[in-house]
C-alpha positions as CSV (number, residue, x, y, z in Angstrom):
1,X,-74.0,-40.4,-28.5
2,X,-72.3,-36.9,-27.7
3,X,-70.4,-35.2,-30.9
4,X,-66.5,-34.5,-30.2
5,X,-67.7,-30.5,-29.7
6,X,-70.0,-31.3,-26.6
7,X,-67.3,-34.1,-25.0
8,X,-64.9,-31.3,-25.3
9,X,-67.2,-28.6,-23.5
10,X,-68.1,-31.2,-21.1
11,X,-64.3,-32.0,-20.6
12,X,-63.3,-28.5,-20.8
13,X,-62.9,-28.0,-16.8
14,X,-61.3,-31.0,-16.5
15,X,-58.2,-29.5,-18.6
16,X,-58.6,-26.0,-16.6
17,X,-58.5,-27.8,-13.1
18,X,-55.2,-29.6,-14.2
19,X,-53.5,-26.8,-15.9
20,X,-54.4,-24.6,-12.5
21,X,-53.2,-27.4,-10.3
22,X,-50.2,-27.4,-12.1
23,X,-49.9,-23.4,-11.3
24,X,-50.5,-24.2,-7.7
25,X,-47.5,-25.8,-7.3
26,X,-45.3,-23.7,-9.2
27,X,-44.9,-25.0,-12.4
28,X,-46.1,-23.5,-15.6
29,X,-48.5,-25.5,-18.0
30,X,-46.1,-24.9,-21.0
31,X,-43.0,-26.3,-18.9
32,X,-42.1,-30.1,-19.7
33,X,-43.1,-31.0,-16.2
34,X,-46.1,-28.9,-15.9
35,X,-47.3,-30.4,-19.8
36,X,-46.7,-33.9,-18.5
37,X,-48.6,-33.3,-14.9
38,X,-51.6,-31.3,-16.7
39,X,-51.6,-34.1,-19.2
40,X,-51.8,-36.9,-16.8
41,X,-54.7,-35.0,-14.4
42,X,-56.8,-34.0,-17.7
43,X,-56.5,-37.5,-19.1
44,X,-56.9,-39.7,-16.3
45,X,-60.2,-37.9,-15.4
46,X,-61.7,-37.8,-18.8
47,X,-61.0,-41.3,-19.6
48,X,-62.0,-42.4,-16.6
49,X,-65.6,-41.3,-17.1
50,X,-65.7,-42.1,-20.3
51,X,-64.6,-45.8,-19.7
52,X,-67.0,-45.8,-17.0
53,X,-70.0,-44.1,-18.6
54,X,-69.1,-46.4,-21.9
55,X,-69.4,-49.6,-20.1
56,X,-72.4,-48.9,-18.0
57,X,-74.2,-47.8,-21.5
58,X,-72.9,-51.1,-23.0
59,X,-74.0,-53.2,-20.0
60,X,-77.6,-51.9,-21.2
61,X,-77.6,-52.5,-24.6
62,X,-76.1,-56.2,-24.2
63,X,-79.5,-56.7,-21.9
64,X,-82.0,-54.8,-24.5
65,X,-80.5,-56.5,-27.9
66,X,-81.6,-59.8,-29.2
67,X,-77.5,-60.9,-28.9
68,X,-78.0,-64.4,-30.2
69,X,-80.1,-63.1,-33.4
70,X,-77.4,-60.8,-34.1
71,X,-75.1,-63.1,-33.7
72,X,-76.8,-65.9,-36.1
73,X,-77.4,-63.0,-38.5
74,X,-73.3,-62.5,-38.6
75,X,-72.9,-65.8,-39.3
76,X,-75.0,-66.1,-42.3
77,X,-73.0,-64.6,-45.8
78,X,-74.5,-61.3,-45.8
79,X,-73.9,-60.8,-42.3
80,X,-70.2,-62.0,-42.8
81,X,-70.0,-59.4,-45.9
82,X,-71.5,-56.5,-44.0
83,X,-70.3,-56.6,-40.4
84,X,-67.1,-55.7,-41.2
85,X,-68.0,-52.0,-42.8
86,X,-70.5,-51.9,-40.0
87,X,-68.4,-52.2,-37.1
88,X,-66.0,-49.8,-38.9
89,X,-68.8,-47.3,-40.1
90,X,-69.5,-47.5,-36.1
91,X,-66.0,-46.8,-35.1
92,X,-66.2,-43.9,-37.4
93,X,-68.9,-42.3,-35.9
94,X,-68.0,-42.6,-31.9
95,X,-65.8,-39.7,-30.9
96,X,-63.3,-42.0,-28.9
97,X,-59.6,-42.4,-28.6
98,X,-57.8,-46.1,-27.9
99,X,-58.0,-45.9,-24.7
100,X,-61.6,-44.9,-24.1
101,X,-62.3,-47.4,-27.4
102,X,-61.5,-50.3,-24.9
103,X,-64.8,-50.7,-22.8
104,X,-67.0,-50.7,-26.1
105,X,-64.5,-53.3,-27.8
106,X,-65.0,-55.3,-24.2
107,X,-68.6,-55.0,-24.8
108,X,-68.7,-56.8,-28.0
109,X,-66.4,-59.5,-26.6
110,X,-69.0,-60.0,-23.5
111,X,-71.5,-60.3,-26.1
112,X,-70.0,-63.2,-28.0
113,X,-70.1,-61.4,-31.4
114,X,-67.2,-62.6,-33.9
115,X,-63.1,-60.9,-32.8
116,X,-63.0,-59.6,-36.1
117,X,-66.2,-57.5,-35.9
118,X,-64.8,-56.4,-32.6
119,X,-61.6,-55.4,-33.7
120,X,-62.7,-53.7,-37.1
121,X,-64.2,-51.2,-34.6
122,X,-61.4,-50.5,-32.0
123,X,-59.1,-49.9,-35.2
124,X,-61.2,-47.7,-36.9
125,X,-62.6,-45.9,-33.9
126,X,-59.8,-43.7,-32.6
127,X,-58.7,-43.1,-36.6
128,X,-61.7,-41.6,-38.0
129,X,-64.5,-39.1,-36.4
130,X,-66.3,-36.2,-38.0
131,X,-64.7,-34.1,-36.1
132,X,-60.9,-35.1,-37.6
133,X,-62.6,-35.1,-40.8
134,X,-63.6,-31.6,-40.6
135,X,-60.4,-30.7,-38.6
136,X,-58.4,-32.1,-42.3
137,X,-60.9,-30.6,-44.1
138,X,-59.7,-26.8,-42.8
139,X,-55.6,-28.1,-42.4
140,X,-55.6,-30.2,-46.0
141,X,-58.3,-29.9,-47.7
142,X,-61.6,-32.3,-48.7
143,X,-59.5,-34.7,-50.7
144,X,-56.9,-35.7,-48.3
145,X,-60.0,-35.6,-46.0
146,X,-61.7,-38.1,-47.9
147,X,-58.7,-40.3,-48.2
148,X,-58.0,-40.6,-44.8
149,X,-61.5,-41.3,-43.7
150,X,-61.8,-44.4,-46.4
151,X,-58.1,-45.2,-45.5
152,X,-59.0,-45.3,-42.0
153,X,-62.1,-47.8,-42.6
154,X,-60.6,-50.0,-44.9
155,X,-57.4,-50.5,-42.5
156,X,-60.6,-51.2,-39.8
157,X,-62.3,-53.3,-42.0
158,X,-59.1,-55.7,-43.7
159,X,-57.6,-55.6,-40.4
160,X,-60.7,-57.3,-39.0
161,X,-60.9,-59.7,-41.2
162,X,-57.3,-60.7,-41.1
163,X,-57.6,-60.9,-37.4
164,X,-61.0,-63.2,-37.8
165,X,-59.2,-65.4,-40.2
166,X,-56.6,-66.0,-37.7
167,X,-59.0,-67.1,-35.0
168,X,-57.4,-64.3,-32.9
169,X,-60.3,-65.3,-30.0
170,X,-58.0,-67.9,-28.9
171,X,-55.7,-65.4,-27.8
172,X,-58.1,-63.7,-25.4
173,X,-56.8,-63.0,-21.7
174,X,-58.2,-65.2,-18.7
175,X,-60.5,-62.3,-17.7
176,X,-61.7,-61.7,-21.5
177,X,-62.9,-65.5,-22.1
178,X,-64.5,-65.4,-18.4
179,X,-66.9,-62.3,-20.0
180,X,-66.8,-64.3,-23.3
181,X,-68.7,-67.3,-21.2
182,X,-70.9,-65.5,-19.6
183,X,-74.3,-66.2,-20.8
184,X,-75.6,-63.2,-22.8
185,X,-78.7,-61.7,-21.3
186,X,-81.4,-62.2,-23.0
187,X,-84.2,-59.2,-24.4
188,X,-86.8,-59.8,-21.9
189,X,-85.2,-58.5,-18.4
190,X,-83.9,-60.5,-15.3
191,X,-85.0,-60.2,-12.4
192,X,-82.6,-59.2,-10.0
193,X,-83.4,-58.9,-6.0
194,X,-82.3,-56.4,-3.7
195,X,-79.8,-58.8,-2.1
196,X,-77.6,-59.3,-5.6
197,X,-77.8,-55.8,-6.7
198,X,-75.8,-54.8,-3.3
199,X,-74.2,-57.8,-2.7
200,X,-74.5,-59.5,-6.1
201,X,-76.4,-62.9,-6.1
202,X,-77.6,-63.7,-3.0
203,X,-74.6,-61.5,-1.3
204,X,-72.0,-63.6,-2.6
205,X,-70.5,-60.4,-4.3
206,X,-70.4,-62.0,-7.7
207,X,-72.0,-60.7,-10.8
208,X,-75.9,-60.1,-10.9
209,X,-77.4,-63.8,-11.2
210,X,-78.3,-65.2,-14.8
211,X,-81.2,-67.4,-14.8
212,X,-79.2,-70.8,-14.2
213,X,-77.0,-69.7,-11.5
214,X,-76.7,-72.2,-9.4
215,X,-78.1,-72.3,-5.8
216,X,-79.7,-69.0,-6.5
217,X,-83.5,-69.3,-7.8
218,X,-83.2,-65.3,-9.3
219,X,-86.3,-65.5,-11.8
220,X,-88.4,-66.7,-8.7
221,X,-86.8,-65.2,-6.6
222,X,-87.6,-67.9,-3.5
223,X,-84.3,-67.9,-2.5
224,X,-83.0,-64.3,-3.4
225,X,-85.1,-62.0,-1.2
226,X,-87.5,-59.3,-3.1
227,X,-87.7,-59.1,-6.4
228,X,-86.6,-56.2,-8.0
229,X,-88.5,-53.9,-10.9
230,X,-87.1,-54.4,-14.2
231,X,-85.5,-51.1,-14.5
232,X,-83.7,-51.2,-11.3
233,X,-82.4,-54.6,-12.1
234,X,-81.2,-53.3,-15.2
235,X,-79.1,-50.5,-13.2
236,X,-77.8,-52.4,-10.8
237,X,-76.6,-55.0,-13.7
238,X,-74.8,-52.0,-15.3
239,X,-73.3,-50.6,-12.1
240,X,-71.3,-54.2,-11.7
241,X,-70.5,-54.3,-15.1
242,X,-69.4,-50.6,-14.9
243,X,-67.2,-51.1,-12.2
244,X,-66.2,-54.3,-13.1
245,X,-64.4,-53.5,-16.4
246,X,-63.0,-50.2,-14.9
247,X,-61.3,-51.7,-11.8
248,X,-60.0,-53.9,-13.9
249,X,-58.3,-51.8,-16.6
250,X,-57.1,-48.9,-13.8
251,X,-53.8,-50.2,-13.0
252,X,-53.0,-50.3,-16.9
253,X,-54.8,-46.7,-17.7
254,X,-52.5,-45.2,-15.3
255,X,-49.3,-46.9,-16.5
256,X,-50.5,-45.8,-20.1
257,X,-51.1,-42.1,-19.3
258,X,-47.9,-41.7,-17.2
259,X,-46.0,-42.8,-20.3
260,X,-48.3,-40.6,-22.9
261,X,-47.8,-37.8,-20.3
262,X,-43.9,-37.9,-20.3
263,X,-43.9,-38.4,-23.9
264,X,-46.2,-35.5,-24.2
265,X,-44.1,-32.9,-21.8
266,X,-40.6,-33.8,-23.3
267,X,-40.6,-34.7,-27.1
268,X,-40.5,-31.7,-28.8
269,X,-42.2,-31.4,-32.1
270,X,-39.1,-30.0,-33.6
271,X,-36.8,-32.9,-32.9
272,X,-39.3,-34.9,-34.9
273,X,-39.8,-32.7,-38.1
274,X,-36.1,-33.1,-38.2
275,X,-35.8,-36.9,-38.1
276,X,-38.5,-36.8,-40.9
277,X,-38.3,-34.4,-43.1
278,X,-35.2,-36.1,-45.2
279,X,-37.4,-38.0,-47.6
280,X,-36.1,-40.9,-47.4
281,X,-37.8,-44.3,-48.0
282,X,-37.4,-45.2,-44.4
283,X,-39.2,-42.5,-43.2
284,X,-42.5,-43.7,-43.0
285,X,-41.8,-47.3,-41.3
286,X,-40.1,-45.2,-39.0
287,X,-42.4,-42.8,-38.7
288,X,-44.7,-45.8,-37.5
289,X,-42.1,-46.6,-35.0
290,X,-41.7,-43.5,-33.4
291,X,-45.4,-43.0,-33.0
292,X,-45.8,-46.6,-31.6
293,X,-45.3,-45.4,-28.1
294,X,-47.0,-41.7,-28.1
295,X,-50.6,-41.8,-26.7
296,X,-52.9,-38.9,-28.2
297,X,-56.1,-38.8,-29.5
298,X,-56.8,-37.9,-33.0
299,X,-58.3,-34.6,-32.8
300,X,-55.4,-33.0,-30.7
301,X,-52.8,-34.9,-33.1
302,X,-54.2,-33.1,-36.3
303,X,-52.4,-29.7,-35.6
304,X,-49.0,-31.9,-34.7
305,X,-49.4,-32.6,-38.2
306,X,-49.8,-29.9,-39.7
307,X,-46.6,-28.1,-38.2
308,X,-44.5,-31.2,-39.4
309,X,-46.0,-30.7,-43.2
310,X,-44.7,-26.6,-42.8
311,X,-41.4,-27.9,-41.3
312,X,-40.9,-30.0,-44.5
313,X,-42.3,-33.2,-43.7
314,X,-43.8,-35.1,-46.3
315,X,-47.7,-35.7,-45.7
316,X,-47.2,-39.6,-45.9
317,X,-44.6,-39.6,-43.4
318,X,-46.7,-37.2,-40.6
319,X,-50.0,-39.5,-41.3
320,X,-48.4,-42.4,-40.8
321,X,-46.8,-40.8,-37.4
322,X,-50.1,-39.6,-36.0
323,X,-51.9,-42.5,-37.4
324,X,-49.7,-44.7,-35.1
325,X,-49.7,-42.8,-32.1
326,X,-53.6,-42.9,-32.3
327,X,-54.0,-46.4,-33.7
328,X,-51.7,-48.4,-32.1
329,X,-49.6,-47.1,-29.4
330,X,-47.9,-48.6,-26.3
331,X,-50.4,-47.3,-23.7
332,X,-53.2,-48.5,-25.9
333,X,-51.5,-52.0,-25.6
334,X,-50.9,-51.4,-22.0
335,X,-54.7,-51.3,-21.6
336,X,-55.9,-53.7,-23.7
337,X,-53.5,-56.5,-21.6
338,X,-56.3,-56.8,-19.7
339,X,-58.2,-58.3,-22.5
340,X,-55.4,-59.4,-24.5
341,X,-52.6,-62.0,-24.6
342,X,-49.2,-60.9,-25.9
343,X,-49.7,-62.7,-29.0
344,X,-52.7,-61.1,-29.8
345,X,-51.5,-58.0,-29.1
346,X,-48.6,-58.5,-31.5
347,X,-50.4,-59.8,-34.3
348,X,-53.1,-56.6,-33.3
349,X,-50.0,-54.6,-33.2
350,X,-48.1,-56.0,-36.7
351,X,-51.7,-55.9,-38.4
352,X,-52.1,-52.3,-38.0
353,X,-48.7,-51.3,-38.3
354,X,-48.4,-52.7,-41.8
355,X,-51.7,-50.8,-42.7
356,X,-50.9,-47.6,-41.3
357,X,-47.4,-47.8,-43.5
358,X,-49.1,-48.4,-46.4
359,X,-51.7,-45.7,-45.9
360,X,-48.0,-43.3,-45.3
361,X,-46.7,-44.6,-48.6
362,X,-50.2,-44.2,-50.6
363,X,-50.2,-40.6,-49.6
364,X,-46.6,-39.7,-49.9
365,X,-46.9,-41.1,-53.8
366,X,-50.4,-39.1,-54.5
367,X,-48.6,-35.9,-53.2
């Protein structure tokens, strides 16, 4: 898994291309257009590969795991106990915002493990990374480090577990409960032939054959062509998978980063220190409002928080800001339609919300 440090050296010349395309055609990086345009270009390439690169990874692990043991394990008390703070602990340590969060949280869908597990991760993921840890750490110091990182669990962990208790699976998308009934892929490999993995099984350009597709005797392979290797069957599995999940959330990714980017170029920071920096009761569900349709990922958003805390914003109110913005904006939900119904995205929505006010209102009392 790469640390936040080497994604950003990796993604470094992505933001240097779009800030010098943005030069190219006259505008400056600091304008609001050029912000928005650089935006866009840097985000729409970075999250592209890592939805991509996320998913194919995925695909893999879903073949090499024993899926059903895992799956019996959850079930059983201690597994019902621990998941939870697993899948959050996880979230914690992948260096992901919401957007790139999605292919990992489609990867535990495909696998059949519990909603709940599934969505203890993709809230706590784009909250809580060692690198925002460190980054509040040097802004705030190691308590309010501390209490944002077990903040940003436990809002993972109870909003889970709300979610699981109300049976949010039934509120999965067309193209979600399609993955959902896929049969899991068991440890030992499939054999795939050379005509599925370029045409998919037995070049009807669906998915690489499971053992009980119909029609199509894969595990023989008497009606498939050569038999593949293990390892190349494995590839070509993940390449469909890949490509699968990311043709299928493009349309929404671009949507989501047009509206982060325009958000991005033409709020300016000052307007908001001055809407929050009254004290008033109000502030932080509004706080959470106003974030609800920024998209930024955590580590960027520290900063934003520290200049609204020296413009006389009180801590509580900025967290809860940048904790919506990260957590549970409108281009996350933009994506995640793909996956989700609109009533699972508004009780998604609502749960989180409510956390991230109260985690505002905890930290505006301790200060």
């Amino acid at each position: 898994m790469l640390s936040p440090i080497i994604a950003f050296s990796l993604f470094r010349p992505f933001e240097w291309a779009a800030q010098e395309f943005v030069q190219l055609i006259g505008l400056s990086p600091d304008s609001p257009w050029g912000a928005a345009l650089a935006f866009f270009f840097y985000e729409i390439a970075k999250v592209s590969i890592l939805i991509f690169a996320i998913s194919w990874v995925m695909a893999l692990v879903r073949r090499a795991l024993p899926i059903e043991a895992m799956r019996r394990w959850l079930q059983t008390p201690i597994g019902r106990i621990l998941g939870y703070p697993g899948a959050a602990a996880f979230g914690a340590l992948t260096p992901f915002c919401s957007c790139s969060s999605v292919p990992l949280f489609i990867g535990f869908i495909e696998a059949r493990l519990p909603i709940g597990i599934a969505l203890a991760f993709l809230i706590t993921s784009p909250l809580v990374n060692e690198i925002i840890v460190a980054l509040f750490i040097a802004s705030f110091g190691w308590k309010v480090a501390v209490i944002y990182m077990a903040a940003g669990m436990t809002l993972g962990v109870v909003g889970g577990w709300i979610l699981q208790r109300l049976r949010a699976e039934r509120w999965l998308t067309d193209f979600a409960q399609r993955k959902t009934a896929r049969v899991s892929a068991p440890a030992a490999p499939i054999v795939v032939t050379a005509a599925a993995s370029s045409g998919g099984c037995c070049g009807t350009g669906q998915s690489p054959p499971e053992p009980d597709t119909p029609g199509c005797d894969c595990e023989t392979s008497t009606s498939c062509g050569d038999a593949q290797p293990p390892v190349e069957s494995a590839i070509a599995f993940a390449n469909h998978e890949a490509r699968d999940i990311y043709v299928g959330v493009l349309p929404y990714l671009a949507i989501a980063l047009l509206l982060g980017a325009g958000i991005h170029g033409f709020v300016p920071e000052h307007a908001l220190a001055a809407w929050f920096a009254t004290g008033r009761w109000w502030d932080v569900p509004a706080a959470v409002v106003f974030g609800f349709p920024l998209y930024a990922s955590a580590n960027a958003i520290v900063p934003v928080l520290e200049t609204l805390v020296a413009k006389g914003v009180p801590l509580g109110t900025g967290m809860a800001f940048i904790m919506a913005a990260v957590g549970v904006s409108v281009p996350e939900l933009i994506i995640l339609k793909r996956v989700m119904t609109v009533r699972l995205m508004i009780a998604f929505s609502l749960t989180v919300s409510v956390g991230v006010v109260l985690v505002g209102f905890l930290f505006n009392f301790l200060s």
